[in-house]
SEKETI-721253 format. One record per residue (C-alpha): residue number from 1; x, y, z. Coordinates in Angstrom, 2 decimals. Example, Ala and Ser with C-alpha at 12.3 -4.5 7.8 and 13.67 -1.06 7.14 Angstrom:
! residues 2
   resi         x         y         z
      1     12.30     -4.50      7.80
      2     13.67     -1.06      7.14
! end
This chain:
! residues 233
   resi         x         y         z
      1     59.43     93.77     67.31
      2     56.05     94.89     65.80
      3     57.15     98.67     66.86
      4     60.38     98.41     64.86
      5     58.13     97.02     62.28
      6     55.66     99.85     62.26
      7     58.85    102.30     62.26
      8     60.36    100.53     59.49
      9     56.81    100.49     56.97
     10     56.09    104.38     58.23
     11     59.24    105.55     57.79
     12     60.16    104.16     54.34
     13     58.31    106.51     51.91
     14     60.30    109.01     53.69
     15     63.70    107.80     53.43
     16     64.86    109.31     49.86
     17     62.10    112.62     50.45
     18     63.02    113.73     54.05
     19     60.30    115.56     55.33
     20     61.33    117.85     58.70
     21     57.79    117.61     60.19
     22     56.02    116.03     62.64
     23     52.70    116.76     60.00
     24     52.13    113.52     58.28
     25     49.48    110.57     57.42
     26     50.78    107.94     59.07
     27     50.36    105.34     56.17
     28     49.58    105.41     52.23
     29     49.89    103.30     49.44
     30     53.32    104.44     49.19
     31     54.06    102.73     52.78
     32     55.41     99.49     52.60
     33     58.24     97.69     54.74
     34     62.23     97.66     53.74
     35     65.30     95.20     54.44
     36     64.88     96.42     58.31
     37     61.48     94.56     58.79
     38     62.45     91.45     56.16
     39     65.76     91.34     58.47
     40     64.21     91.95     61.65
     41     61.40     89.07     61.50
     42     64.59     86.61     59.88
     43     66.35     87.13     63.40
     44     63.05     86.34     64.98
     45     62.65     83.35     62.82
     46     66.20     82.24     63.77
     47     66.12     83.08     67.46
     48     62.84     80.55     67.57
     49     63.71     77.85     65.27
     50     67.67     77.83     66.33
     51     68.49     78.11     62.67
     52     72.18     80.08     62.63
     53     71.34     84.07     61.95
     54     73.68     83.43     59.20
     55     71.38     81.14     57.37
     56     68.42     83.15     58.15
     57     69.62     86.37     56.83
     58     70.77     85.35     53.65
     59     67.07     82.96     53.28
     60     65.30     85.89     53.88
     61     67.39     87.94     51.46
     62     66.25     85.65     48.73
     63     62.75     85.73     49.39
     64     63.07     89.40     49.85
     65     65.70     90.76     47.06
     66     64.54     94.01     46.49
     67     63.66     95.34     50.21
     68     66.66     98.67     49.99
     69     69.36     96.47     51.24
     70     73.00     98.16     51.36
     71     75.49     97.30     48.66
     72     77.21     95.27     50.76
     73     75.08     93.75     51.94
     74     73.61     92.66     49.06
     75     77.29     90.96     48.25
     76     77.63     89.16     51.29
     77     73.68     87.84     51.27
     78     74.51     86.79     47.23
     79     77.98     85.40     48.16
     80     79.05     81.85     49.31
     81     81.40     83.35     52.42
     82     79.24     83.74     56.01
     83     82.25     85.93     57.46
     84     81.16     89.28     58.29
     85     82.40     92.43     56.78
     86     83.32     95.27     59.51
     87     80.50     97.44     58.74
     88     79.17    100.37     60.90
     89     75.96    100.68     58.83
     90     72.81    101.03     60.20
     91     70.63     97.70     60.85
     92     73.82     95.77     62.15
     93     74.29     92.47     63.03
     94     77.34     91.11     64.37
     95     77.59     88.44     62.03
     96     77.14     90.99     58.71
     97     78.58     94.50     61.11
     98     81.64     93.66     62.97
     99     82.93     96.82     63.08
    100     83.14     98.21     66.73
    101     80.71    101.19     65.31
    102     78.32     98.25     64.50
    103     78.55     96.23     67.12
    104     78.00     99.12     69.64
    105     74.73    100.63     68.06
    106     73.01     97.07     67.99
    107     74.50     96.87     71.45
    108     72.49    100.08     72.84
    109     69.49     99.63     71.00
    110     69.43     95.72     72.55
    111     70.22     96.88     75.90
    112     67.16     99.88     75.68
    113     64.95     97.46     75.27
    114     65.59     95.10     77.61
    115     66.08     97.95     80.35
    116     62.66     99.77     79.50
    117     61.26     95.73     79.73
    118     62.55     95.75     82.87
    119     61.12     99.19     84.54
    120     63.75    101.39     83.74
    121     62.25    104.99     83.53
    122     63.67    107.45     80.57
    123     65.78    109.33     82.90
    124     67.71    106.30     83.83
    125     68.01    105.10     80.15
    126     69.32    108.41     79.49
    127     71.56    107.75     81.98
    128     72.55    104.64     80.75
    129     73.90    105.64     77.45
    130     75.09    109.02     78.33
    131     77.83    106.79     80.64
    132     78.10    103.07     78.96
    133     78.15    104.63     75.16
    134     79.31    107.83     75.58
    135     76.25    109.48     73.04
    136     75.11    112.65     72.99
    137     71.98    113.04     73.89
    138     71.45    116.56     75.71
    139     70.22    117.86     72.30
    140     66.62    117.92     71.59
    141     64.39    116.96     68.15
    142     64.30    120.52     67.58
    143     67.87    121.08     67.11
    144     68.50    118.04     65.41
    145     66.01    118.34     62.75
    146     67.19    121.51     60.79
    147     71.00    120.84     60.14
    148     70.60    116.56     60.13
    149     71.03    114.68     57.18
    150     71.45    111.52     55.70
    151     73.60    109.16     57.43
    152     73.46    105.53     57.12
    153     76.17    104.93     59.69
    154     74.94    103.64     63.35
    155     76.86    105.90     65.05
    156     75.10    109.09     63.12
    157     71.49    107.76     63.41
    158     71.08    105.55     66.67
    159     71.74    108.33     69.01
    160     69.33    110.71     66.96
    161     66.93    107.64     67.24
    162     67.17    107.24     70.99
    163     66.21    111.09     71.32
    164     63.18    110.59     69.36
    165     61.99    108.43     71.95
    166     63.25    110.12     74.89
    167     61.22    113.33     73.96
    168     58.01    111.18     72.88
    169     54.91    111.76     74.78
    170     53.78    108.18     73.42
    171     54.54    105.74     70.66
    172     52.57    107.85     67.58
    173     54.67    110.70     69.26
    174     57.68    108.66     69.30
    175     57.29    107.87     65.07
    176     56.39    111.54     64.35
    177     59.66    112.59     66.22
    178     61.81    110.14     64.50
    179     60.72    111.01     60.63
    180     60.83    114.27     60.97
    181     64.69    114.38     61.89
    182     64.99    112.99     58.22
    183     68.15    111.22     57.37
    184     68.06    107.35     56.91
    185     64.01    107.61     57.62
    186     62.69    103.77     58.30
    187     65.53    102.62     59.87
    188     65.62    105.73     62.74
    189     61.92    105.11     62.77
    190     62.30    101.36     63.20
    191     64.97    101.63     66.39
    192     62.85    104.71     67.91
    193     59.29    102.14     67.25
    194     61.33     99.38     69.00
    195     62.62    101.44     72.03
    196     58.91    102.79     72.14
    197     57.31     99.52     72.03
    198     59.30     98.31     75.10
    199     58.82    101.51     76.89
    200     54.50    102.42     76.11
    201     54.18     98.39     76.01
    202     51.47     96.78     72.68
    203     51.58     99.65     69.67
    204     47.81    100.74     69.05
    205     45.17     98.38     67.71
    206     44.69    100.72     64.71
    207     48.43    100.80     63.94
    208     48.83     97.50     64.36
    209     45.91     96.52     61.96
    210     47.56     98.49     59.21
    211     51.33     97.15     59.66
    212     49.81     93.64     59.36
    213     48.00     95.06     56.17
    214     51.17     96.07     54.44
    215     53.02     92.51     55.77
    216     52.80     89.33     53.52
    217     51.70     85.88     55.47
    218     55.19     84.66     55.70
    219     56.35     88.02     57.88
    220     53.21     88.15     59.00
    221     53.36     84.30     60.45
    222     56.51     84.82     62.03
    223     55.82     88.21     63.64
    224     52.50     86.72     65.22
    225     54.56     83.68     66.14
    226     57.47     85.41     68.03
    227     55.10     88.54     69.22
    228     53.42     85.52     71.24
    229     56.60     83.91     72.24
    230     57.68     87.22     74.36
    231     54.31     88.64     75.24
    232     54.34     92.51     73.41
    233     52.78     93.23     70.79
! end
């Protein structure tokens, strides 16, 4: 979780000034985390205290109002209704992104993780997706990053993600890849930091000093809480 975190918080002052370079600072003053960290520690929270994600998601929304959250998401999180509304948008949920889109780019991103948790090598996560999601992943960073732009959908950003890992020599590597493919920034950072996380195990001490920096107590309470619950981090 903390490497989706880290993603999310590095990638955000990047999201509405793509830069198409792996030639950054890491973090600045600027860096600070979006709806994908506020969202991702309120399935955390829900997944330890058995609260329905329902109920977390739209708690957290109202602590957290003004985190970049998607226009509609921002109606359903306001609204009285809990039904979901068939959304292929990146950061999905199956209870807020029901459409099949959705559903199967929280799907891969899930099933990465728990695969590279589990031993799987890079060759045979390739593998995986190339034949159980049918994404395109033969092209490199390098291609990518001159013609990409930005997409919100899941089905033009996870795949892009996944590649930013793939290539990654570690899980800096893995961040600098991801940003500098531009489009939707924090959130290909945040599912390229995840799939990292699982694969080169506890993000660095340094990173991980200045994610917690930039992290209130509540997230930060949570985070610790379900960090020690699985054992990464």
């Amino acid at each position: 979780m903390l490497g989706a975190i880290a993603g999310d918080i590095i990638g955000s002052r990047f999201e509405w000034n793509n830069l198409k370079s792996k030639d950054f600072e890491l973090f600045t003053d600027e860096s600070s985390f979006t709806d994908d960290s506020v969202l991702t520690v309120a399935l955390a929270d829900s997944l330890m205290s058995g609260t329905p994600f329902v109920d977390k998601l739209k708690e957290y929304y109202r602590l957290y109002p003004d985190r970049g959250y998607g226009g509609r998401f921002h109606s359903w999180a306001r609204g009285d209704s809990s039904e979901p509304y068939n959304s292929f948008g990146n950061g999905s949920a199956e209870v807020t992104h029901n459409h099949p889109e959705g559903i199967k780019g929280a799907q891969a991103v899930a099933a990465g993780i728990f695969l590279l948790r589990t031993g799987a090598t890079k060759v045979q996560l390739r593998d995986f997706y190339i034949e159980r999601f049918a994404y395109d992943l033969q092209r490199t960073c390098d291609q990518i990053r001159p013609g990409y732009t930005f997409d919100v959908t899941c089905q033009g950003s996870v795949p892009e993600a996944i590649i930013a890992f793939l290539e990654a020599a570690d899980f800096e590597d893995s961040i600098r890849n991801a940003v500098s493919l531009g489009g939707d920034s924090d959130t290909i950072a945040a599912v390229t930091g995840s799939l990292a996380e699982a694969h080169f195990g506890s993000i660095p001490g340094a990173l991980k000093e200045k994610v917690f920096a930039r992290l209130d107590e509540r997230l930060t309470a949570v985070a610790r809480s379900f960090i020690k619950a699985v054992g990464r981090g």
